[in-house]
BAFI-3210 file (N, C-alpha, C; in Angstrom, 3 decimals, decimal comma, padded with zeros to 6 digits):
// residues 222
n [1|2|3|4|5|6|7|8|9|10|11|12|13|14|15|16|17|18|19|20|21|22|23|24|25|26|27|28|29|30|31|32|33|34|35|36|37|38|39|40|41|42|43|44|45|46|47|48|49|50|51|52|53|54|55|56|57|58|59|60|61|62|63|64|65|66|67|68|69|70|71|72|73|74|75|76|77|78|79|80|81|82|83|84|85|86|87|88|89|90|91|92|93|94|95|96|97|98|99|100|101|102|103|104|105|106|107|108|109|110|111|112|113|114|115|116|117|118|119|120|121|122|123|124|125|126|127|128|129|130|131|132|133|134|135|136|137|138|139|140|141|142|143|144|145|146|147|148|149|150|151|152|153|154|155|156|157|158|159|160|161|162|163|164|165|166|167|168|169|170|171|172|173|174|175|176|177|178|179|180|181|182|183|184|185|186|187|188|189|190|191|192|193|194|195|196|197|198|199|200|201|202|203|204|205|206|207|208|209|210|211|212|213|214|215|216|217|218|219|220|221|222]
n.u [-010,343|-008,709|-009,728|-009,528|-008,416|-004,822|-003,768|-002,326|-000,365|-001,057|000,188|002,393|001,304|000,676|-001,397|-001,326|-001,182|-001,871|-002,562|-003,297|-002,292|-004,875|-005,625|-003,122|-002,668|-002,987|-000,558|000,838|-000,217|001,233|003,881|003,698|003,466|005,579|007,030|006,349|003,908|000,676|-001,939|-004,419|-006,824|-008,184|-009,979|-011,832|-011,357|-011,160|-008,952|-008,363|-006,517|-003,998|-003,507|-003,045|-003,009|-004,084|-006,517|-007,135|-007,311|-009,227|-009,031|-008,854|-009,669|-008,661|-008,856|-007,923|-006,817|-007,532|-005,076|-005,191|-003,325|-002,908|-000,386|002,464|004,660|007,284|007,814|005,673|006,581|008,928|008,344|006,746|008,995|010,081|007,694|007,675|010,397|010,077|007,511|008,439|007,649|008,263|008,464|006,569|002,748|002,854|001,875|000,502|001,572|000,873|001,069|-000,643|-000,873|-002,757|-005,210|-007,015|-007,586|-009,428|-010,161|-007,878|-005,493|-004,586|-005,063|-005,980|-008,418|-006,947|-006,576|-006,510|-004,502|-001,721|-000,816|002,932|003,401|005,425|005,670|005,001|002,340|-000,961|-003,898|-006,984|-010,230|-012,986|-016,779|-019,240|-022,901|-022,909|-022,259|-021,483|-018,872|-017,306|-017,771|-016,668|-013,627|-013,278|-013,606|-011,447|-009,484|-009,551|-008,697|-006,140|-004,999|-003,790|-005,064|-006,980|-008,556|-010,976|-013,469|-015,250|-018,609|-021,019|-023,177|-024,641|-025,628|-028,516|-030,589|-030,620|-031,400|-033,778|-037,190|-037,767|-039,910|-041,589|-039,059|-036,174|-033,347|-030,080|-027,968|-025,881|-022,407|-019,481|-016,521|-013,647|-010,511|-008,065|-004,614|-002,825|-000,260|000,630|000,543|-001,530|-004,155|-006,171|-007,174|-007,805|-009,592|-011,767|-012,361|-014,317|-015,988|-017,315|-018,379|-019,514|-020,948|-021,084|-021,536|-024,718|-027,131|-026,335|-025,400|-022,590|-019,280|-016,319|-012,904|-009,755|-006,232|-003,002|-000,400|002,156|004,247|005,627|005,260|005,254|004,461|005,097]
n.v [-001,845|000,255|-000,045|001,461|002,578|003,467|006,169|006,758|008,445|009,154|010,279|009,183|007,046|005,506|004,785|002,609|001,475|-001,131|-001,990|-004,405|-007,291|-009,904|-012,580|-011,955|-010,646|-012,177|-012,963|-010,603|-009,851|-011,721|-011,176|-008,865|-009,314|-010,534|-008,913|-007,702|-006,356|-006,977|-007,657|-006,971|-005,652|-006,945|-005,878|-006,771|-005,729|-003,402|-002,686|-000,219|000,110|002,005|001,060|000,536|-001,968|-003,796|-002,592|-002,912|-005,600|-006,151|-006,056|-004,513|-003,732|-004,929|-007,703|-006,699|-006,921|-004,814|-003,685|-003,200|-001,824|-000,507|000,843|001,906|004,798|004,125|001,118|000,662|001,658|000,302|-002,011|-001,488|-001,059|-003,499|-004,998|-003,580|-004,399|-007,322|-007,631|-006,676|-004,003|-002,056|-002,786|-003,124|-003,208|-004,824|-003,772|-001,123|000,453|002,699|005,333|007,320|009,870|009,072|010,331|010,006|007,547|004,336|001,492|000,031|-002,081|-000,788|002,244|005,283|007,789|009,651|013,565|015,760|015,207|016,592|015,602|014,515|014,742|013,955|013,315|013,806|013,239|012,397|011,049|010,287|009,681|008,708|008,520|007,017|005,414|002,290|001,301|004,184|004,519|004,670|006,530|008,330|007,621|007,864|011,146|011,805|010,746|012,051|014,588|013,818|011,850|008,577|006,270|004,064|002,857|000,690|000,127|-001,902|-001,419|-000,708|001,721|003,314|005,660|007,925|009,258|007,492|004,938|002,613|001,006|-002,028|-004,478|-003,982|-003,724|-001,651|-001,249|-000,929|001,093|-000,503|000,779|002,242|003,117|004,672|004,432|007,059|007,889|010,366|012,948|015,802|018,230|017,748|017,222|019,346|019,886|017,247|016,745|018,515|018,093|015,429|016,381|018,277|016,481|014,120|015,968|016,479|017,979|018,143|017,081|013,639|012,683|011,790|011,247|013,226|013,040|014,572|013,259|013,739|012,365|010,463|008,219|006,531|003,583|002,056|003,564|005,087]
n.w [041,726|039,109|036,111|033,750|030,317|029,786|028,201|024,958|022,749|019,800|017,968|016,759|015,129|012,104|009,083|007,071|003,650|001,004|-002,225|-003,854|-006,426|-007,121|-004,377|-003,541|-000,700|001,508|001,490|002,028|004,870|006,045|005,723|006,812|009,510|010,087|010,665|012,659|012,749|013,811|012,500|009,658|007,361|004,691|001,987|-000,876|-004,010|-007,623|-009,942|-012,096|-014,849|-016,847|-019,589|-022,854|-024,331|-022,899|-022,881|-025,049|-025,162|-023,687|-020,589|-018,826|-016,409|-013,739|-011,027|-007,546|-004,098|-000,846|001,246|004,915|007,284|010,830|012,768|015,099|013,988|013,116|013,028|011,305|009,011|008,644|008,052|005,775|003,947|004,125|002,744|000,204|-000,395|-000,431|-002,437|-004,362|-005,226|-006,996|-009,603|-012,623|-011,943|-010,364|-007,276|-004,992|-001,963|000,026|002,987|005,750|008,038|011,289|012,752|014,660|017,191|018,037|019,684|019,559|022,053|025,001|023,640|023,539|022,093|020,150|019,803|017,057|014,164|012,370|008,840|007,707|005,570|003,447|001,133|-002,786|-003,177|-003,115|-001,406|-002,794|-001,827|-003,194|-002,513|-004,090|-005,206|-005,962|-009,601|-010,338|-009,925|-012,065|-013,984|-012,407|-012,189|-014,765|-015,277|-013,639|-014,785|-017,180|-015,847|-015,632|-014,274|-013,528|-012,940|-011,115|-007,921|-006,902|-004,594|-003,441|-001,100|001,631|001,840|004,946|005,768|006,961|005,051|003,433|002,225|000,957|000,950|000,360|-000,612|002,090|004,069|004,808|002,913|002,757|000,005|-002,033|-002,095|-004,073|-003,438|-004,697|-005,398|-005,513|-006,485|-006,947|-008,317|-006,662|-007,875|-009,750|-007,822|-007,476|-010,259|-010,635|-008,564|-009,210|-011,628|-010,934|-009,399|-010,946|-013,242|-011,613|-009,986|-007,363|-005,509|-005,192|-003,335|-001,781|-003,603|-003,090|-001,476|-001,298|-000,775|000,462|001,360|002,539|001,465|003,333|002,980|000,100|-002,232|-005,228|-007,305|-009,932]
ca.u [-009,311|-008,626|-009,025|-009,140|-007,011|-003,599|-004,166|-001,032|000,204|-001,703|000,797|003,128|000,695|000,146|-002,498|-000,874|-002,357|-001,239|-003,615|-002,192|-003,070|-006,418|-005,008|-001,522|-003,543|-002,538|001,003|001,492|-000,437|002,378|005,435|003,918|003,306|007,028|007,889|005,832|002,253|-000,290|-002,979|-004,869|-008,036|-008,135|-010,853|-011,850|-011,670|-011,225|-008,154|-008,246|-005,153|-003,896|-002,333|-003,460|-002,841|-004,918|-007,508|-007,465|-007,806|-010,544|-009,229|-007,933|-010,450|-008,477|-009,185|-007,120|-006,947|-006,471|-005,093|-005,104|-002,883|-002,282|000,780|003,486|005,251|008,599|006,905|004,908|007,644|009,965|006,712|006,750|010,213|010,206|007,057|008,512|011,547|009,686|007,228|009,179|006,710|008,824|008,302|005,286|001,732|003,115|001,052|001,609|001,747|001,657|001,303|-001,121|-001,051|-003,837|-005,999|-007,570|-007,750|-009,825|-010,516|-006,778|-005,117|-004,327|-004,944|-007,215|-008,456|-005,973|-006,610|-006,360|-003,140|-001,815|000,373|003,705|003,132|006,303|005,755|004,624|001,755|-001,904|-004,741|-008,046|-011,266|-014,460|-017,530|-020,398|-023,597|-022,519|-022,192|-021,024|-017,681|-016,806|-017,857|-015,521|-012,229|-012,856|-013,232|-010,134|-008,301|-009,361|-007,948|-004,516|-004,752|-003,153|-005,414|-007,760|-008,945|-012,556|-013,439|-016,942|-018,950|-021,764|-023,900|-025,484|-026,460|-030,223|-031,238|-029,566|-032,523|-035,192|-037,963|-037,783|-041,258|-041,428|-038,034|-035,319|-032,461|-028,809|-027,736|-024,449|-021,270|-018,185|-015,075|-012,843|-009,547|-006,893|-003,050|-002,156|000,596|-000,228|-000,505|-002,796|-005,036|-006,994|-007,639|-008,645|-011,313|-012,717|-013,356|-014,786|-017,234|-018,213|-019,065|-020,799|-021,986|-021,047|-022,552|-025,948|-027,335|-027,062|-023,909|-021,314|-018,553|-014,660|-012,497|-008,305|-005,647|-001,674|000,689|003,485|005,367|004,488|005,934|004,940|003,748|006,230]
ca.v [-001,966|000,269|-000,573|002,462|002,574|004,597|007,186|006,600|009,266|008,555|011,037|007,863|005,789|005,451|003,623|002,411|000,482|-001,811|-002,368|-005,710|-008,437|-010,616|-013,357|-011,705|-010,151|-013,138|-012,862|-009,239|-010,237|-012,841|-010,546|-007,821|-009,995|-011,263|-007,238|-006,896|-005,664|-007,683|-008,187|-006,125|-005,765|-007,633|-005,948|-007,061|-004,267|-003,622|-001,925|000,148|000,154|003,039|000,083|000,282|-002,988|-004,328|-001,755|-003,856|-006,805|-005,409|-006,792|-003,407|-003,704|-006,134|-007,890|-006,551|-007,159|-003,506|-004,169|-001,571|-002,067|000,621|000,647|002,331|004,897|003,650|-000,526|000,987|002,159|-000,844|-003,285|-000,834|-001,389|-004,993|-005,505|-003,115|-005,519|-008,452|-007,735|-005,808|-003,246|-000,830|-003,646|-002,786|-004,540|-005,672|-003,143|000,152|000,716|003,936|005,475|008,140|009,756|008,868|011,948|009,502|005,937|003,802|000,079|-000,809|-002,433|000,588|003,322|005,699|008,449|011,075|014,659|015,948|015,381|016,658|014,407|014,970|014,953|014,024|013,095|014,967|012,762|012,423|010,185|011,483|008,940|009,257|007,171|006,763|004,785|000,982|002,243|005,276|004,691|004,497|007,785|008,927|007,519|009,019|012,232|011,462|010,419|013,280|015,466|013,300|010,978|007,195|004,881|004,596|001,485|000,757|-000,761|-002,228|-001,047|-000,552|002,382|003,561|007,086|007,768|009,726|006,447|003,343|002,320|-000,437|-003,422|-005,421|-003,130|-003,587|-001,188|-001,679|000,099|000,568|-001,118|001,701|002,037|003,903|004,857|005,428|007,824|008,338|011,578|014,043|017,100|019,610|017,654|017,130|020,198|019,347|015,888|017,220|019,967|017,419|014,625|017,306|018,525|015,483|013,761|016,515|015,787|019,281|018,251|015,955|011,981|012,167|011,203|012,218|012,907|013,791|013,437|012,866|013,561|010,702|010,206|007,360|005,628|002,433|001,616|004,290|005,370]
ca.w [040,699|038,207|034,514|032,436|029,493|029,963|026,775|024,337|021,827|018,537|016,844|016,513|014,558|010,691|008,405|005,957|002,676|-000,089|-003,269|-004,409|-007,120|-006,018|-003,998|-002,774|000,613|002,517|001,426|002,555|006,019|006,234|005,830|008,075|010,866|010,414|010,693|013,943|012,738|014,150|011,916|009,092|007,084|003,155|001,363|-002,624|-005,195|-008,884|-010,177|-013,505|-015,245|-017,752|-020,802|-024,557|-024,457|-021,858|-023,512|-026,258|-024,982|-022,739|-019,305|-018,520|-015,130|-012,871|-009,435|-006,440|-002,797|-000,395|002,705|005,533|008,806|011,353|013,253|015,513|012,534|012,935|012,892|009,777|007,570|008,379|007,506|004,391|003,759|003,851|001,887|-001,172|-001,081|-001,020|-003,192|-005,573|-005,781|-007,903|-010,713|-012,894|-011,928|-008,677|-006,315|-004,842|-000,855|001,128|004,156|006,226|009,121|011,781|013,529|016,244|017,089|019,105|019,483|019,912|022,925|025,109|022,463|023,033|020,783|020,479|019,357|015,264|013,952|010,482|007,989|007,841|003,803|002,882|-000,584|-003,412|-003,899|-002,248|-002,098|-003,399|-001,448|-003,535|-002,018|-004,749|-005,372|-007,096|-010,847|-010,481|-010,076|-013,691|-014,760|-010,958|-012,711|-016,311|-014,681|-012,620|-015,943|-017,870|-015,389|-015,591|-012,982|-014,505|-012,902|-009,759|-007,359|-006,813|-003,350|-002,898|000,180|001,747|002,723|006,441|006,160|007,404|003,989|002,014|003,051|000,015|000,486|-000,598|000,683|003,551|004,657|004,669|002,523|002,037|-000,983|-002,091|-002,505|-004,359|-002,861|-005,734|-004,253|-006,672|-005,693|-008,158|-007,683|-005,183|-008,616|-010,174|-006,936|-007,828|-011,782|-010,670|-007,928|-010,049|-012,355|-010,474|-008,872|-012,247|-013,858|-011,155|-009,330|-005,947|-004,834|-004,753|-001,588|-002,170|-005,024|-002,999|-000,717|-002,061|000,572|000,031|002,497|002,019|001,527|003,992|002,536|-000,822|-003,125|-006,402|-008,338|-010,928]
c.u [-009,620|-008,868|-008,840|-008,123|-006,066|-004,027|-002,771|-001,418|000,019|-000,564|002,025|002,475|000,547|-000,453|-001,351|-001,175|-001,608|-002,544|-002,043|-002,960|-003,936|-005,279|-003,263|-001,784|-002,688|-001,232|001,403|001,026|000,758|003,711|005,490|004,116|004,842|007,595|007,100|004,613|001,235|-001,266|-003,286|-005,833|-007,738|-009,772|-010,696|-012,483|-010,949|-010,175|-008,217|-006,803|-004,951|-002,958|-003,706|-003,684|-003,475|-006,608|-007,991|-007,943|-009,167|-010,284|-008,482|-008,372|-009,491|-008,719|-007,962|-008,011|-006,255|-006,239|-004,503|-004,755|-002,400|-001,373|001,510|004,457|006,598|008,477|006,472|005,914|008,740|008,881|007,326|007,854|010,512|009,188|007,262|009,707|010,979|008,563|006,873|008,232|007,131|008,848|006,656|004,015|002,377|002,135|001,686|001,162|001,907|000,778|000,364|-001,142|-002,770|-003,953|-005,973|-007,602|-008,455|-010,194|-008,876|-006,302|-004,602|-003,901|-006,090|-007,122|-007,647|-007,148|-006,439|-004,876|-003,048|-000,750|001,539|004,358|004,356|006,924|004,649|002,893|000,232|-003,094|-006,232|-008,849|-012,603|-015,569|-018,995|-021,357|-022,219|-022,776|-021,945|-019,561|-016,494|-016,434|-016,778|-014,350|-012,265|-012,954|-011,783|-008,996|-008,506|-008,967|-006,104|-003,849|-004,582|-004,053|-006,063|-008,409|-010,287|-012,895|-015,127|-017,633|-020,549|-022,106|-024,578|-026,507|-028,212|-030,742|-030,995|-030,531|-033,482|-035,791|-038,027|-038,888|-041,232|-040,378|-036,809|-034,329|-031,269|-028,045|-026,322|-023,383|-020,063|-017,520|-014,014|-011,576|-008,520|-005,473|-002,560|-001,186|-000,289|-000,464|-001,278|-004,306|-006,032|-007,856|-008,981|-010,584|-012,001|-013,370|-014,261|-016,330|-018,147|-019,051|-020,024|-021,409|-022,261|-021,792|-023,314|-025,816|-027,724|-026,152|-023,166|-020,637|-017,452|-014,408|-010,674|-007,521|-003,801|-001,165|002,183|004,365|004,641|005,358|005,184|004,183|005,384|005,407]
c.v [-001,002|-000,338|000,460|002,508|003,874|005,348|006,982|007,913|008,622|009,355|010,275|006,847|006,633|004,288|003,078|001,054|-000,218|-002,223|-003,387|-006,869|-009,342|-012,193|-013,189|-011,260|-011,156|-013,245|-011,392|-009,210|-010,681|-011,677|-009,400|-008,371|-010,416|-009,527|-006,380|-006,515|-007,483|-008,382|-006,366|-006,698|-005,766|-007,307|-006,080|-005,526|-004,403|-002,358|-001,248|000,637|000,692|002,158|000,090|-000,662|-004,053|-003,784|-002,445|-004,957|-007,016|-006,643|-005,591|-002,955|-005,278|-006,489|-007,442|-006,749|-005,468|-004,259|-003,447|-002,426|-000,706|000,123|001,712|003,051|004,089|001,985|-000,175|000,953|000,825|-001,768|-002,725|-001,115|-002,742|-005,535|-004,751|-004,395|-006,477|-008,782|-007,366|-004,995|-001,805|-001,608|-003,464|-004,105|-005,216|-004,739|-001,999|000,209|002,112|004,242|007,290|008,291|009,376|010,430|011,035|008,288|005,505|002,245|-001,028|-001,078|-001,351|001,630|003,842|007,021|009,627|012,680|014,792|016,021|015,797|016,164|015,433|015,551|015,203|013,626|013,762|014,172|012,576|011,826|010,682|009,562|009,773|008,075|007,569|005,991|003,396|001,592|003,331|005,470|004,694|005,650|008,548|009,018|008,166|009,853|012,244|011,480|011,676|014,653|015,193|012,670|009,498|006,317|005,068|003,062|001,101|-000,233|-000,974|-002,245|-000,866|000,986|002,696|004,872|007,103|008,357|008,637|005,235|003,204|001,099|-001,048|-004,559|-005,523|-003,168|-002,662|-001,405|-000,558|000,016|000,079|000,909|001,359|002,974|003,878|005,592|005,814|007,895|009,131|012,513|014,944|017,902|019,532|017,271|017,607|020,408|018,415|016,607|018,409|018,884|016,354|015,180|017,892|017,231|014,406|014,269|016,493|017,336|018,656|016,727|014,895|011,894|011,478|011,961|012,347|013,825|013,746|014,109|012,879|012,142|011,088|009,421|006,514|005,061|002,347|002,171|005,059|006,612]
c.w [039,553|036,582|033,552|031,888|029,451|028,046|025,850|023,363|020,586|017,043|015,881|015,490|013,343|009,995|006,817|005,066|001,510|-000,725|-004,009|-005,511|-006,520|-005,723|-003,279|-000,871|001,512|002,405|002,277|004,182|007,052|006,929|006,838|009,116|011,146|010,808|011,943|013,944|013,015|013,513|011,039|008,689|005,773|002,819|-000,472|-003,516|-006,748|-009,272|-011,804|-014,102|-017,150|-018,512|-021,779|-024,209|-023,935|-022,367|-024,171|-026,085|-023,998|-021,609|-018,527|-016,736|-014,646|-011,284|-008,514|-005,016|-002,657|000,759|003,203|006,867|009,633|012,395|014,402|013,985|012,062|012,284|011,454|008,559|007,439|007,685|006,050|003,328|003,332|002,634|000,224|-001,610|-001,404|-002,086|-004,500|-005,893|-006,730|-009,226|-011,091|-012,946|-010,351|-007,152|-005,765|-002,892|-000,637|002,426|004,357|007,612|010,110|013,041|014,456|016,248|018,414|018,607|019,499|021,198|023,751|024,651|022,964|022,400|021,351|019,501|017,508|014,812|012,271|010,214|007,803|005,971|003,245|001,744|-001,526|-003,825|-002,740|-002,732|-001,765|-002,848|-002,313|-003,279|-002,810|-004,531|-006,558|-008,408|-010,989|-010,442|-011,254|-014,472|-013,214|-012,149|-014,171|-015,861|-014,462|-013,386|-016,818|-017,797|-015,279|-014,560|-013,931|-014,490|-011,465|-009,560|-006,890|-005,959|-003,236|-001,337|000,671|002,544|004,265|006,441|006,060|006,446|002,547|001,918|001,608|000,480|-000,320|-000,340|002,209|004,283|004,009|003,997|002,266|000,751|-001,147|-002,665|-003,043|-004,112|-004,163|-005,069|-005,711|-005,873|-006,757|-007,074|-006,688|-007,035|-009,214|-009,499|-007,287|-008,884|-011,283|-009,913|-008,659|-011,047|-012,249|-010,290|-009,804|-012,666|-013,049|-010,063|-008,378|-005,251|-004,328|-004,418|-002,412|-003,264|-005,097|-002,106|-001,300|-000,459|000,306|001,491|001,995|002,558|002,454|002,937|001,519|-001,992|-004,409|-007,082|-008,953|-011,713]
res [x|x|x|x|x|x|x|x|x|x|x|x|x|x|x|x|x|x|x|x|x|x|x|x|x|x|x|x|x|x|x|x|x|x|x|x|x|x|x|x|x|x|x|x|x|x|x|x|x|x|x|x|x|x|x|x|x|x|x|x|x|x|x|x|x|x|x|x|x|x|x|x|x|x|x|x|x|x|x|x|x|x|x|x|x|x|x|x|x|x|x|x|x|x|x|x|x|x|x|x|x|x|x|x|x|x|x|x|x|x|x|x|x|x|x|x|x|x|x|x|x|x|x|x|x|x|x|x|x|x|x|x|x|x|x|x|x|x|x|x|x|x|x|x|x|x|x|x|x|x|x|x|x|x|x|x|x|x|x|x|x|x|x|x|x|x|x|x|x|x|x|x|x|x|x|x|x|x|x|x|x|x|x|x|x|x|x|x|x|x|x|x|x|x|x|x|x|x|x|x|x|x|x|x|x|x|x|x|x|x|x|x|x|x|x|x|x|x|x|x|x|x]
***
């Protein structure tokens, strides 16, 4: 008997993400699954949000949920579609959603890894991944903002890499990471990473990685 998996066309699939208020995760789960997506992944992160007002009151750091489902594009964008309506994400503070293409995939139900694909980058806007040491992600987003980026999401993570390990009473340890994710226009892409790289120096080995990725389809950024 046969089992090898039939190879599907990965050029069809997109990741697509929603950074949402802490505790909504399980709501946007909900509404995809009613729109055909299967299941996704609810990680806890810390949203910084560009308000005086919040400044002031120093709660301008708030809790969010991201949550990352990949899909069928056509499945994706309707999901997308539905969860903008329902959770009015063009209303400020409600969360922003968008959409990337996928290069390769593996680990899904007959999917296997396709070839390099490039985004169809049909919005003017693109999301900038920077993966630091824990504390460092602070001095990331002022960079980020002083190049004229609004506001940036800070995902807690962990480390692997084999030059990344310190003892701790002879045992190995990784250190904790933060992922600082940005969504800025495309002309200020270039600002932002010039200044990220300046100020913390991602050149030299053990800084950090930044890497960015165009936006297909994307809700709630104004």
């Amino acid at each position: 008997m046969n089992n090898a998996v039939e190879p599907v066309d990965t050029t069809n699939y997109e990741l697509f993400c929603l950074i949402v208020n802490f505790g909504t995760g399980s709501r946007v789960l909900k509404i995809a699954r009613n729109n055909g997506i299967s299941g996704g992944t609810i990680s806890l992160a810390k949203g910084t949000v560009a308000s005086r007002l919040l400044e002031i009151l120093d709660i301008s750091d708030t809790r969010k949920e991201v949550v990352m489902m990949i899909s069928e594009q056509k499945r994706a964008y309707d999901a997308l579609e539905a969860l903008n309506r329902e959770l009015a994400l063009q209303k400020p503070n409600h969360g922003v959603a968008f959409s990337v293409s996928v290069a390769g995939l593996v680990g899904m139900r007959k999917i296997n890894y396709n070839k390099h694909r490039e985004g169809s980058g049909n919005t003017m806007n693109s999301a900038i991944f920077v993966i630091v040491d824990r504390g460092n992600a602070e001095e990331v987003v002022d960079a980020a903002k002083t190049a004229g980026a609004r506001g940036a999401t800070v995902i807690n993570a962990r480390g692997s890499g084999i030059h990344e390990t310190q003892m701790l009473f002879n045992m190995e340890i990784e250190p904790e990471k933060e992922i600082v994710l940005i969504l800025a226009q495309k002309d200020i892409v270039a600002p932002v990473v010039s200044s990220i790289r300046e100020k913390t120096k991602l050149d030299e080995p053990g800084n950090g990685v930044l890497f960015v990725l165009d936006v297909n389809q994307i809700y709630g950024v104004r």
